[in-house]
VOPAGU-2260 file (C-alpha; in pm, 1 decimal, decimal comma):
REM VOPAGU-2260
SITE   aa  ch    i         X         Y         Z
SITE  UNK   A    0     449,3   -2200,1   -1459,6
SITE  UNK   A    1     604,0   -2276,8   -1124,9
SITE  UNK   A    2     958,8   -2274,5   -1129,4
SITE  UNK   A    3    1107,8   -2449,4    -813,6
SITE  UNK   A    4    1409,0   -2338,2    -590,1
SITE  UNK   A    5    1745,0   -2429,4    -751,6
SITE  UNK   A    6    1809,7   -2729,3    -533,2
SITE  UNK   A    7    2142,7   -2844,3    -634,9
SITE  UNK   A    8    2343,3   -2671,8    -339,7
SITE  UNK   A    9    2669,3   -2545,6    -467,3
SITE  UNK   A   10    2737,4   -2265,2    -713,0
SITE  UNK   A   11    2983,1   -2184,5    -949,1
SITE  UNK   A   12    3084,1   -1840,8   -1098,8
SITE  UNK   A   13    3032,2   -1752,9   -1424,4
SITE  UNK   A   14    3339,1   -1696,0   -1637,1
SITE  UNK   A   15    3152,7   -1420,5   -1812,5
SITE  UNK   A   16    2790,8   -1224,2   -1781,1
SITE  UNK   A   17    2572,1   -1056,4   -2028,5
SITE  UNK   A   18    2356,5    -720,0   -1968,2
SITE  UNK   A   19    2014,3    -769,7   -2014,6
SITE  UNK   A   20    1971,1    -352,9   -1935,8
SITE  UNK   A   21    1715,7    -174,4   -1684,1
SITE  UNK   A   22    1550,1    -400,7   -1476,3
SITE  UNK   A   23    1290,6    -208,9   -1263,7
SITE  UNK   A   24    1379,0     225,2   -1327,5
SITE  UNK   A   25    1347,6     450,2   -1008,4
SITE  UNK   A   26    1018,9     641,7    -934,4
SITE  UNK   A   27    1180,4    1037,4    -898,4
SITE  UNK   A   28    1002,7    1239,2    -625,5
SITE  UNK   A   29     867,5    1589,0    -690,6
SITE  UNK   A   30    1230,0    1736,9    -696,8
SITE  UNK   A   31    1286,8    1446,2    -918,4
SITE  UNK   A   32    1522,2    1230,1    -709,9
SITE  UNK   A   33    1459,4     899,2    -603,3
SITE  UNK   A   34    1625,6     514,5    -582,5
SITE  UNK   A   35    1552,1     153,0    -656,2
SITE  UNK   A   36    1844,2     -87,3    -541,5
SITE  UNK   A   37    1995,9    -321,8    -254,5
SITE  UNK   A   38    1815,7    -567,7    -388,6
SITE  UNK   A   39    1733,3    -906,5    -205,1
SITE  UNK   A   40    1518,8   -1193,1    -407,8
SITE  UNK   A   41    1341,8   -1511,8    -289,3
SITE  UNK   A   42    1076,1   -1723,7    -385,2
SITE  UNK   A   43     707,4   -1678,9    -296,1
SITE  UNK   A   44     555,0   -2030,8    -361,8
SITE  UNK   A   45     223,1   -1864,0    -238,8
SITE  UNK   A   46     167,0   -1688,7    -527,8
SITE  UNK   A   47     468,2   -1885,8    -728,0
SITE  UNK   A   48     641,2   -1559,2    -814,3
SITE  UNK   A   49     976,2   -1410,9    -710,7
SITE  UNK   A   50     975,7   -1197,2    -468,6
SITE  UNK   A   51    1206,2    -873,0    -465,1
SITE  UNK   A   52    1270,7    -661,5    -127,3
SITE  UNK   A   53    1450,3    -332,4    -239,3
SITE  UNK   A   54    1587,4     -34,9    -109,8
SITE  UNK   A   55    1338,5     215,3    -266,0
SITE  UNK   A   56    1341,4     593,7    -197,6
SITE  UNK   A   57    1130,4     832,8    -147,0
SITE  UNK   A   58     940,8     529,4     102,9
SITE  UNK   A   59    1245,2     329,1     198,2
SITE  UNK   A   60    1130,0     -29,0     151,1
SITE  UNK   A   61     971,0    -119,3    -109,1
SITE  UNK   A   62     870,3    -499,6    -298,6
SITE  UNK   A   63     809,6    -615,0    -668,7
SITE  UNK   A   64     725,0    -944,3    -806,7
SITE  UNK   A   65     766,2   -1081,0   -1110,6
SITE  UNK   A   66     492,0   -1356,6   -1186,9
SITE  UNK   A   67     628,1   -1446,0   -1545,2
SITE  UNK   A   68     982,0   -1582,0   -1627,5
SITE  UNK   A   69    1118,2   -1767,1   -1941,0
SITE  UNK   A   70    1219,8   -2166,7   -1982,9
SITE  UNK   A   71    1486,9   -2103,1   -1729,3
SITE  UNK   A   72    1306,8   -1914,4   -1484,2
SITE  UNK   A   73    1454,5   -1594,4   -1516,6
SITE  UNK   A   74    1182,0   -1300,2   -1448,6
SITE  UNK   A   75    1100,4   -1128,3   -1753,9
SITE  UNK   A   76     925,8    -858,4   -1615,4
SITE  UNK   A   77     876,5    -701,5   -1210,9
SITE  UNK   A   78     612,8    -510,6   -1072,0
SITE  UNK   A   79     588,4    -168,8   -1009,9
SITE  UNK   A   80     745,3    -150,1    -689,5
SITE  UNK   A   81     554,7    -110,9    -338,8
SITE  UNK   A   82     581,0     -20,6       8,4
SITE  UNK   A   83     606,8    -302,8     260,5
SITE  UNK   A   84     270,1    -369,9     437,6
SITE  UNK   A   85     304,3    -305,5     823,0
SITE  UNK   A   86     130,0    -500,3    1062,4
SITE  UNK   A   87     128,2    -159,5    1297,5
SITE  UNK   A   88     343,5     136,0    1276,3
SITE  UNK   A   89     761,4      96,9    1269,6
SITE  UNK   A   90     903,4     131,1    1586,7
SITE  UNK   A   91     853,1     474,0    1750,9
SITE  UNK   A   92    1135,0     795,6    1683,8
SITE  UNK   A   93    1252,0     969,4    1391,7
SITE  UNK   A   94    1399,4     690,3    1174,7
SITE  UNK   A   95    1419,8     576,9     827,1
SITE  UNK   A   96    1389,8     268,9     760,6
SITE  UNK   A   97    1567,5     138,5     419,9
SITE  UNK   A   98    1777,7    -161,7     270,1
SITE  UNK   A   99    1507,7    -458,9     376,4
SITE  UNK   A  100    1690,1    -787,9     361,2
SITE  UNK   A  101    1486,7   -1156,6     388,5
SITE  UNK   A  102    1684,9   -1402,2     574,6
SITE  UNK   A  103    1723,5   -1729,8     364,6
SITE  UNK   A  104    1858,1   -2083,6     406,5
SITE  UNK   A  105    2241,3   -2095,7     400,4
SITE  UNK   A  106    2225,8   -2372,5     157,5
SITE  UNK   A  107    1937,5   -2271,8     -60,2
SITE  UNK   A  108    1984,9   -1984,2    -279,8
SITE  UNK   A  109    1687,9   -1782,7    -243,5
SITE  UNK   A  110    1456,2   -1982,7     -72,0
SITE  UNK   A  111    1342,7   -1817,3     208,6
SITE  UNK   A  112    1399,9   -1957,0     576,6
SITE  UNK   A  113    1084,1   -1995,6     805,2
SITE  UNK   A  114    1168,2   -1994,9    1170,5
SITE  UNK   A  115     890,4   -2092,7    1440,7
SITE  UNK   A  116     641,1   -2056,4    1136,4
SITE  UNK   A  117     752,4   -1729,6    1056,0
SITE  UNK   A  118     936,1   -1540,1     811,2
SITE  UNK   A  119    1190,7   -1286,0     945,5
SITE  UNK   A  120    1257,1    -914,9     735,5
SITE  UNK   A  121    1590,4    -763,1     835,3
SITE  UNK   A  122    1604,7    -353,0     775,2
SITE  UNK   A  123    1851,2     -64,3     832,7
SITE  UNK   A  124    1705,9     227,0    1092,8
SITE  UNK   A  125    1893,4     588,7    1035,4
SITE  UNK   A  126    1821,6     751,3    1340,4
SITE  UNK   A  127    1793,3    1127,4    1225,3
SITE  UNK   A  128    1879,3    1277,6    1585,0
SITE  UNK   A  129    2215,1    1080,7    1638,8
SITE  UNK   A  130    2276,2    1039,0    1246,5
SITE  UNK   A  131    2337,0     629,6    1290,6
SITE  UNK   A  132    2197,5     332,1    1172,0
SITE  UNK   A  133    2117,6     -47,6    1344,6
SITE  UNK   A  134    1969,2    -303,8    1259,3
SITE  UNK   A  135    1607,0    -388,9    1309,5
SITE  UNK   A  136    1359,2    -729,3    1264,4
SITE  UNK   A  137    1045,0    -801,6    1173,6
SITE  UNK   A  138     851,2   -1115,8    1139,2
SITE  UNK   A  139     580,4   -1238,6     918,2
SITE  UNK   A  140     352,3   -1532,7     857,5
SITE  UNK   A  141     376,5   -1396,6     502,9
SITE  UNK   A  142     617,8   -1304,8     235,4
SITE  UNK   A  143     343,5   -1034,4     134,4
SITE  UNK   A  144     315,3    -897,2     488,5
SITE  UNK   A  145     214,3    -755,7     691,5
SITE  UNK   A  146     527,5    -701,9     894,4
SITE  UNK   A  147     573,4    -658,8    1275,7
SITE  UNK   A  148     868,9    -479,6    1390,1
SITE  UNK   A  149    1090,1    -521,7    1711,9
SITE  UNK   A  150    1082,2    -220,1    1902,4
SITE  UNK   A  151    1431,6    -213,2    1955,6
SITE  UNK   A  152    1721,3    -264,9    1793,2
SITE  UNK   A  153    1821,6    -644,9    1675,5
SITE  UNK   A  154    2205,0    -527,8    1596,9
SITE  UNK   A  155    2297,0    -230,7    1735,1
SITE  UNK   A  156    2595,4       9,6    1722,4
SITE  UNK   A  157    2921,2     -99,0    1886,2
SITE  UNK   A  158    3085,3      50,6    2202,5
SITE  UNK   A  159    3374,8     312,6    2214,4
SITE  UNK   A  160    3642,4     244,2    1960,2
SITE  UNK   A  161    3437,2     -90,5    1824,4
SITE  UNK   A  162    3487,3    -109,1    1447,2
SITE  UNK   A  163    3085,3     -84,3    1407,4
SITE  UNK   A  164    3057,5     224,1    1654,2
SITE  UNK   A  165    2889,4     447,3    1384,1
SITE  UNK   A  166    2688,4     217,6    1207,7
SITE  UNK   A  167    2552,1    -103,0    1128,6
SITE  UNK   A  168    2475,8    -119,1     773,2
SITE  UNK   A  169    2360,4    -357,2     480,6
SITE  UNK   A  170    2302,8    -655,0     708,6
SITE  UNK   A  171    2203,9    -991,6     533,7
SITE  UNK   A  172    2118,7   -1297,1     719,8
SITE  UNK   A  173    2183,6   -1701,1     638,9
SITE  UNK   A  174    1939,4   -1934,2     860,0
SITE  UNK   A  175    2160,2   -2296,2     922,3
SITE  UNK   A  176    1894,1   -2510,4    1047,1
SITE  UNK   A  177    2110,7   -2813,5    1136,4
SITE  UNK   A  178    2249,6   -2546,9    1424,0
SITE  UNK   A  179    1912,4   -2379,8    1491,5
SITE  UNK   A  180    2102,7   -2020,0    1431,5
SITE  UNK   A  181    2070,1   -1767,9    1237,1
SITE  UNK   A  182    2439,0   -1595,0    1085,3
SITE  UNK   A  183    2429,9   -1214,0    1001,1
SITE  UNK   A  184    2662,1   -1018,1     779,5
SITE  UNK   A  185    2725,8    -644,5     813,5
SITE  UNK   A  186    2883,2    -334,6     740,0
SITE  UNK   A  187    3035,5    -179,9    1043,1
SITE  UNK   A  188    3168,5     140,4    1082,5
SITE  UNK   A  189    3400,9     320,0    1256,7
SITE  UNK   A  190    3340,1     657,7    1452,1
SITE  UNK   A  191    3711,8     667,8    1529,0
SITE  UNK   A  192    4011,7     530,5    1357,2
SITE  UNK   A  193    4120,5     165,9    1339,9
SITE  UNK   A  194    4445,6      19,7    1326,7
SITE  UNK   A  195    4478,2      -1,7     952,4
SITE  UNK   A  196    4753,5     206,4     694,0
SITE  UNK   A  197    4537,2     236,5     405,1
SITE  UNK   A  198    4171,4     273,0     518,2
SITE  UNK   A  199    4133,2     366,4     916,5
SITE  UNK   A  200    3805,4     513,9     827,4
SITE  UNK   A  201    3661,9     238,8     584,9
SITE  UNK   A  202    3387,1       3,1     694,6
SITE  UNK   A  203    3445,7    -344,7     793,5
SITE  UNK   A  204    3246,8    -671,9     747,6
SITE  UNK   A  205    3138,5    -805,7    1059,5
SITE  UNK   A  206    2925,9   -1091,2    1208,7
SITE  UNK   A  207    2645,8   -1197,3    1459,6
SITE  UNK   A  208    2456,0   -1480,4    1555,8
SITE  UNK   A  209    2116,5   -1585,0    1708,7
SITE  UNK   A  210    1965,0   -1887,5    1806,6
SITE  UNK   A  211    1629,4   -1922,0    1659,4
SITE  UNK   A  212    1459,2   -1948,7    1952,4
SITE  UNK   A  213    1653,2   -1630,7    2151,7
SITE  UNK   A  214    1552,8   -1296,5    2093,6
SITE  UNK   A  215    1883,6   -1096,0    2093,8
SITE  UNK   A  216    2221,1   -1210,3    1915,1
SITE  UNK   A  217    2571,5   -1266,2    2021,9
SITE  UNK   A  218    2837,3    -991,8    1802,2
SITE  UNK   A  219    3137,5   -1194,5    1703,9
SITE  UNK   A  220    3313,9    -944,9    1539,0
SITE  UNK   A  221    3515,7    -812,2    1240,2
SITE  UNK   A  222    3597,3   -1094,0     990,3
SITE  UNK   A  223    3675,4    -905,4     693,3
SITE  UNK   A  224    3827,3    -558,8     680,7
SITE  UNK   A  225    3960,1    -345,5     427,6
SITE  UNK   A  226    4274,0    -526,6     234,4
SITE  UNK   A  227    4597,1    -342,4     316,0
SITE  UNK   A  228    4691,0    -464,1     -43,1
SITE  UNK   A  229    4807,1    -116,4    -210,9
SITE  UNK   A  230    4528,0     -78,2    -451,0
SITE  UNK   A  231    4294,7    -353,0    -401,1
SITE  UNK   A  232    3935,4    -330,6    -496,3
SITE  UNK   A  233    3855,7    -331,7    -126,9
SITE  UNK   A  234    4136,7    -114,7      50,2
SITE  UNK   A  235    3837,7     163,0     145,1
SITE  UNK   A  236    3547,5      -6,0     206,4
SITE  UNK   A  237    3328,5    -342,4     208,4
SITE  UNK   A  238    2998,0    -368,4     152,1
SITE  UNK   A  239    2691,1    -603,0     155,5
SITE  UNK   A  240    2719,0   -1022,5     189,9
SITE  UNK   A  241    2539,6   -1230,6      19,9
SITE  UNK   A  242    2619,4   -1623,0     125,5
SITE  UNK   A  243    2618,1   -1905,8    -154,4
SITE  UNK   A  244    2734,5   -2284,9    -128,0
SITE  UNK   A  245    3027,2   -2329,5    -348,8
SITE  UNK   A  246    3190,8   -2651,6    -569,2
SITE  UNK   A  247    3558,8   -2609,3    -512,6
SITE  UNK   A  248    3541,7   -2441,0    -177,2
SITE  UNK   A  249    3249,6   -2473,5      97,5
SITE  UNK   A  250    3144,0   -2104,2      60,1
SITE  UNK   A  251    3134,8   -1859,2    -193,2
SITE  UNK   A  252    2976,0   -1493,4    -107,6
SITE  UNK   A  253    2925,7   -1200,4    -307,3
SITE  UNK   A  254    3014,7    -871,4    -183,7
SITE  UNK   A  255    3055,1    -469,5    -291,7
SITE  UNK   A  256    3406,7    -294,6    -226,2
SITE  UNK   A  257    3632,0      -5,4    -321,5
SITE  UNK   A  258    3958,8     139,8    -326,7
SITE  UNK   A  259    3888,1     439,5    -217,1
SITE  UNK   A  260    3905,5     516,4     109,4
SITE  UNK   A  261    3670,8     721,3     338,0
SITE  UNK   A  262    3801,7    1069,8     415,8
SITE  UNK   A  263    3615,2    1151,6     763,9
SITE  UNK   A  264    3708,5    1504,2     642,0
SITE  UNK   A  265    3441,5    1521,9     348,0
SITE  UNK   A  266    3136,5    1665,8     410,3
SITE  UNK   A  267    2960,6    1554,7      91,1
SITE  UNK   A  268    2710,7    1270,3      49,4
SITE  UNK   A  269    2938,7    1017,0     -80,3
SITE  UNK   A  270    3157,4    1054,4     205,9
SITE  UNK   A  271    3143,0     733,6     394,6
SITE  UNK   A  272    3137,8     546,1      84,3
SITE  UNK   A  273    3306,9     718,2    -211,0
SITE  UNK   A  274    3339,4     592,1    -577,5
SITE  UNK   A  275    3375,4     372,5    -664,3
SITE  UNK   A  276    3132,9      71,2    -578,5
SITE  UNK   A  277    3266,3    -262,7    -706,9
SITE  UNK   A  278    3123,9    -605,8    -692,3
SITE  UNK   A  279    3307,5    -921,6    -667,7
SITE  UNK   A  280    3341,0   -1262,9    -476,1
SITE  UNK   A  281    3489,6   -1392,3    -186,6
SITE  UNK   A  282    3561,6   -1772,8    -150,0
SITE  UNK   A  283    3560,0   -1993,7     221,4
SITE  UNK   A  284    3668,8   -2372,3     313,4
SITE  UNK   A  285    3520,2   -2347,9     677,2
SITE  UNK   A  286    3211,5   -2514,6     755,8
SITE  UNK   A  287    3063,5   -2248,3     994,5
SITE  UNK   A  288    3173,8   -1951,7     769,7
SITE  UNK   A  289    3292,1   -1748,2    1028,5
SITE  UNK   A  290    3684,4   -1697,8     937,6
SITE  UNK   A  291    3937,0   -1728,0     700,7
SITE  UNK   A  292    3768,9   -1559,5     438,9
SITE  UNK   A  293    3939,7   -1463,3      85,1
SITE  UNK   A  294    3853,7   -1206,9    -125,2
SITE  UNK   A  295    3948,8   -1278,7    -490,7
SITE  UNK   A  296    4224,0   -1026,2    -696,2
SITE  UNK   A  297    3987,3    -869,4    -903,0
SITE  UNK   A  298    3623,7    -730,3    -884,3
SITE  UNK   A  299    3365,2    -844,9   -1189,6
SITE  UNK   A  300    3392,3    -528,8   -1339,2
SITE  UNK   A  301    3591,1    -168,8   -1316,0
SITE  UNK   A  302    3360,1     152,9   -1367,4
SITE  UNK   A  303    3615,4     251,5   -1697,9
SITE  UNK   A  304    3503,2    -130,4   -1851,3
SITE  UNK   A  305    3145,3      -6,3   -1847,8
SITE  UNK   A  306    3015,9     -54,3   -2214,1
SITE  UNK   A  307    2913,1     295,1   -2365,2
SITE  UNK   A  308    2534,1     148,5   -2410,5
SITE  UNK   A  309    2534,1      86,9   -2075,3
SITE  UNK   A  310    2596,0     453,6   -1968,6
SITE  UNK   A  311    2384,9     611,2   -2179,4
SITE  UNK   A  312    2107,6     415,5   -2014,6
SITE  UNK   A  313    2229,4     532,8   -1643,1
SITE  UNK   A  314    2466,3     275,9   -1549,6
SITE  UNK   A  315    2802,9     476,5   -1404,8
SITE  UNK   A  316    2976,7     605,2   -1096,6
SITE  UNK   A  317    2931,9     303,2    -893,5
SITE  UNK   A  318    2832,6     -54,8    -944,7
SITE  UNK   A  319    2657,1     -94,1    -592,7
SITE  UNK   A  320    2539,7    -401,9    -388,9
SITE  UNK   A  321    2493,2    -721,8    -584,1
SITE  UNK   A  322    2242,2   -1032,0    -553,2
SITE  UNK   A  323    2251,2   -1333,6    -729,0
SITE  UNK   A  324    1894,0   -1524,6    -821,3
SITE  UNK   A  325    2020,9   -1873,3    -877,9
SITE  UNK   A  326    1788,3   -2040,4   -1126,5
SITE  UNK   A  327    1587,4   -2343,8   -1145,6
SITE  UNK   A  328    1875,3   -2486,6   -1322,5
SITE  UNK   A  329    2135,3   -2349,6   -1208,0
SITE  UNK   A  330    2224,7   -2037,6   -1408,5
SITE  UNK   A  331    2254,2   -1712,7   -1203,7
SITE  UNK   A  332    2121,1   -1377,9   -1272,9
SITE  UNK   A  333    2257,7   -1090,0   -1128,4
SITE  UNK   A  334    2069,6    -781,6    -971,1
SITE  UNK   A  335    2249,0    -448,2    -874,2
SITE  UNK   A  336    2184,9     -65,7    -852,8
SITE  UNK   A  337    2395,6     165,3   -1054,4
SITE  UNK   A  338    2380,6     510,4   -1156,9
SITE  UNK   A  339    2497,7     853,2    -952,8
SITE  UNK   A  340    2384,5     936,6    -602,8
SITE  UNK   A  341    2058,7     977,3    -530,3
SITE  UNK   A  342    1926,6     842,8    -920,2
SITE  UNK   A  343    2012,2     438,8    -909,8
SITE  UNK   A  344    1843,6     254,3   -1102,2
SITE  UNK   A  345    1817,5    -171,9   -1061,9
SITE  UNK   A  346    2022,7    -340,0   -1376,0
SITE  UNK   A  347    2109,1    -731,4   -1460,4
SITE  UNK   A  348    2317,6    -943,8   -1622,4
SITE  UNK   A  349    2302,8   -1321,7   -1675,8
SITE  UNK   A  350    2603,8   -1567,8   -1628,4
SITE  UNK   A  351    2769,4   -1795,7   -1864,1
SITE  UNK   A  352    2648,4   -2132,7   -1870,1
SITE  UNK   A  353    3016,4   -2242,0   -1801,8
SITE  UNK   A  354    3058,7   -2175,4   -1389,7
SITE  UNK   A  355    3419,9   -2236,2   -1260,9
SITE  UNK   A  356    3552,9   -2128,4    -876,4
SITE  UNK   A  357    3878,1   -1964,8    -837,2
C-alpha cells in the first residue's frame, strides 16, 4: 500500500505522545559497543517504502526501510540496517564519516528534494589527525545509492575565534525551490571561548546557504546560541534542526539541547556534549527562516520523567537528536536515539491526534 507524502503543509505539535518502545536495536561490535541513531526519514516512492538514513556505528552510515506501515502509514517494522552504497571510495584521508542527513523540501515533511535530477546526502567527516569535523555532500540519482562524494569539504570549519572553529556538526538541509537555494542548519563549535556567561564553550546553531546550481555555500552565521536564561534546557548546548511548516507561526523546527554546559576541561567522551540531551521545539514568523528564532520554555521531556518501562528497555542518560515522520494524514511520529554513550538505541513515540502551536 502506497502511502503518499503528507501534503497539507503546516504542522502542529502534539499536546501529548505515546511510546511505542525500540524501534530498530544497535548491532554491538566484537567488544560489544555499537550505535543506531541521528535519524533522518523520507519517502522512497521507488520502492514505496520509507527510507531511514542513520547514524550507525561500527560503519558510520547506515539505511533501513520499512516497506509495511498500518492505516495511517506509520512503519511497523524497519530493516536491518545497512551501509550506504558508494559510487567510489569517500573522499581520501583518515576520516569517519557518520550522521548522514537527506536534504528535503522546506515545505514537505519528508519528501525528499531532487536538485538538477539528483538527490543530495549531507554527512559529518571527523578528521582523526586534527580531531574536527565538516561537512561533506554527495549526490545520487537514487535514494538507494550509490553515492558520490565531494572531495572536499561542503561546510567547513570556521576561522580564528568563529563560533564553528572546532566543528561543524549535525548539519540538516531544507531545499526552497521558489529561491533555487538550498538552507543548512548546524552545530558549530567553538575552539575558544565566546562572549556568553553561562555556556562560552557550548555549541551554537548556525546557518549556510547554496544556490542549487553553485557548488560551494555562503556561511551566514550564528542564529541560535545557547539561552543565557539561568537554567534553560538549552544554556550548554544546541543540537540538530529539523525544519517543519507551522499553523500559528510560519516555521516550527525541532531541535536537541541541554543545560549543561561544556567544560573544555573534561577529558571524557561526553565532554563536548554532556547530559543531558533534550528535545524540544522552536517556533519562527519569518518567511526565509533565517532570524528571530524562539525556543519554547520547556523541552518534551526531562531524563527524571522517563517512565520506569522505558529504562529498563535502554532508554536513559540522554534523549538525543529527534525527527519527526509526518504522516499521510497528518499525525507525526517521532524517531530519536537514547540510551548511554556508545549503546543508543533508535526509540518512538506517536503524537496526539490533537496538534496545537505555542
Amino acid at each position: 500500500m502506497t502511502h503518499p507524502i503528507h501534503e497539507r503543509n503546516e504542522e502542529a505539535i502534539p499536546r501529548s505522545w505515546s511510546r511505542r518502545g525500540l524501534a530498530i536495536a544497535r548491532t554491538p561490535d566484537e567488544k560489544g559497543y555499537g550505535v543506531v541513531g541521528d535519524p533522518c526519514i523520507v519517502r522512497d516512492e521507488a520502492i514505496a517504502a520509507w527510507r531511514m538514513f542513520v547514524f550507525a556505528d561500527p560503519h558510520g552510515q547506515g539505511e533501513a526501510v520499512s516497506l509495511e506501515c498500518d492505516a495511517e502509514g506509520l512503519p511497523l517494522r524497519w530493516s536491518r540496517v545497512e551501509p550506504l552504497r558508494y559510487a567510489e571510495p569517500l573522499p581520501a584521508g583518515r576520516k569517519f564519516f557518520h550522521k548522514p542527513y537527506l536534504v528535503q523540501e522546506a515545505a514537505r515533511p519528508n519528501q525528499p528534494a531532487r536538485i538538477g535530477g539528483e538527490y543530495w546526502l549531507l554527512s559529518v567527516a571527523f578528521d582523526c589527525d586534527t580531531k574536527r569535523k565538516d561537512v561533506y555532500r554527495a549526490r545520487s540519482q537514487s535514494l538507494s545509492g550509490p553515492w558520490l562524494w565531494d572531495d572536499a569539504p561542503l561546510i567547513p570549519t570556521g576561522g580564528p575565534g568563529a563560533f564553528d572553529e572546532k566543528h561543524v556538526d549535525a548539519v540538516s538541509g531544507f531545499y526552497f525551490p521558489e529561491r533555487g537555494e538550498v538552507l543548512y542548519f548546524y552545530m558549530g563549535y567553538p575552539l575558544h571561548a565566546q562572549a556568553r556567561q553561562l555556556s562560552p564553550f557550548g555549541n551554537a546553531q548556525g546557518l549556510a546557504v547554496q544556490r542549487h546550481d553553485e557548488p560551494t555555500v555562503r556561511k551566514l552565521g550564528e542564529f541560535l546560541p545557547p539561552s543565557e536564561v539561568p537554567g534553560h534546557w538549552t544554556g550548554g548546548y544546541l543540537g540538530g534542526f529539523q525544519l517543519l511548516p507551522g499553523i500559528t507561526h510560519r516555521w516550527i523546527a525541532l531541535l536537541n539541547g541541554s543545560p549543561t554546559p561544556p567544560d573544555p576541561g573534561d577529558a571524557s567522551i561526553a565532554c563536548e556534549e554532556p547530559a543531558p540531551s533534550l528535545g524540544g521545539w522552536a517556533v519562527c514568523d519569518e518567511a526565509w527562516p533565517v532570524r528571530n528564532w524562539k525556543v519554547l520554555d520547556e523541552p518534551m521531556e526531562r531524563i527524571e520523567a522517563i517512565p520506569e518501562d522505558a529504562i529498563a528497555s535502554g532508554e536513559g542518560t540522554n534523549l538525543w537528536r529527534h525527527h519527526a515522520l509526518v504522516l499521510p494524514q497528518g499525525r507525526v511520529a517521532l524517531y530519536y536515539n537514547s540510551g548511554s554513550y556508545g549503546r543508543e538505541q533508535l526509540y518512538l513515540k506517536v503524537g496526539s491526534r490533537d496538534g496545537a502551536m505555542s
